[in-house]
N, C-alpha and C positions, 0 to 999 in steps of 0.2 A: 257535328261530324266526328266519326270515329277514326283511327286509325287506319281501317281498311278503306275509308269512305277518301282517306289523304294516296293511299297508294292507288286506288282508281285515277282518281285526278292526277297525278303523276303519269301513271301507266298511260291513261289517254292522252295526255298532252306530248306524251314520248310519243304513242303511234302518229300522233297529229304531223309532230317537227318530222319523223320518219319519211313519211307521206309526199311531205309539201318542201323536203332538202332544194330541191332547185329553185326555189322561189323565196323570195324576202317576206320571214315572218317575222310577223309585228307583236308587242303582249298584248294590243289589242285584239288581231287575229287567234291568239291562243286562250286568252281572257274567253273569247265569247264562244269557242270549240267548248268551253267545259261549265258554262251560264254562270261566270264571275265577272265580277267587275275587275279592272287591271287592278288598282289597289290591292283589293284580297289575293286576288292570281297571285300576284307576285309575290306577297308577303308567303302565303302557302309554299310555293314553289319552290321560293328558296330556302325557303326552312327545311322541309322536307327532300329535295335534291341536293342540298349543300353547295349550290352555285345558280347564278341568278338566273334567267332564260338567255340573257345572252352569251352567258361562258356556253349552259349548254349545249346551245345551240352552234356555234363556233367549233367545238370541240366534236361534235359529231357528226359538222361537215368535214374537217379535218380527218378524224378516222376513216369515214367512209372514203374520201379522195383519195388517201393514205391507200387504203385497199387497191383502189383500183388504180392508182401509180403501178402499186406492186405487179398487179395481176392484167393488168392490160399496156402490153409498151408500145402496140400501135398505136393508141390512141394519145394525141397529142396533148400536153399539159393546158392550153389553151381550151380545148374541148371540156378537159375536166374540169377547169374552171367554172366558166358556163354552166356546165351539168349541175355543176354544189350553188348554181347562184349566185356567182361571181360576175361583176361587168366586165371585168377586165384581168388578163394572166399576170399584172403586174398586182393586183391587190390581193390575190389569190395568191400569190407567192411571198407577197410580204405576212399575210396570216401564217400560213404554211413555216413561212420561217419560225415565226416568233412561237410557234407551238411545237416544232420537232426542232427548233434550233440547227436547221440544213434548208437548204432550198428545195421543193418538186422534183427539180432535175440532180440534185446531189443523191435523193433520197429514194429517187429512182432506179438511180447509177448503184447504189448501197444494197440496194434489194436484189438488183443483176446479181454482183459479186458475189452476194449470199448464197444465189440459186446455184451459179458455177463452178463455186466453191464445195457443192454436195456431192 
């Protein structure tokens, strides 16, 4: 494999995680989206992403929630939980923390201020 053959496999495994955010993926579920074994997956993946499948994966549920905190305040933190895959607004909020270091609802509150403050 060549270098463009590593950024396919990247690129698709990003549209895969894209796709399936509200569902629990596994490196076996993403191993066989791209006809690798997990072993290689993995090794590949994180060589090439610079973070394992689960940072990235974590991290761009994270963004995407993030977004739509911002951008949607009817919808309840609970709901968006859910949506990214989460069983529960308590484990969702405990990720959420440990990766924006504020809570859902602080960072919610944060994004308000910002808009009213324009």
């Amino acid at each position: 494999m060549n270098f463009d053959d590593y950024t396919r496999l990247i690129n698709k495994t990003e549209d895969y995680i894209e796709i399936n955010l509200g569902k629990q993926i596994t490196l076996s579920d993403a191993a066989k989206n791209v006809n690798f074994s997990e072993y290689h997956f993995h090794r590949l993946f994180s060589k090439y992403s610079n973070e394992t499948l689960k940072q990235f994966i974590t991290r761009i549920k994270m963004e995407r929630s993030a977004i739509y905190l911002a951008t949607y305040s009817k919808i309840s933190i609970t709901e968006i939980a859910y949506k990214y895959g989460y069983n529960s607004s308590s484990s969702y909020n405990k990720a959420f923390k440990k990766h924006f270091g504020m809570s859902p609802t602080e960072f919610r509150k944060e994004q308000e201020r910002k808009r009213n403050n324009k």
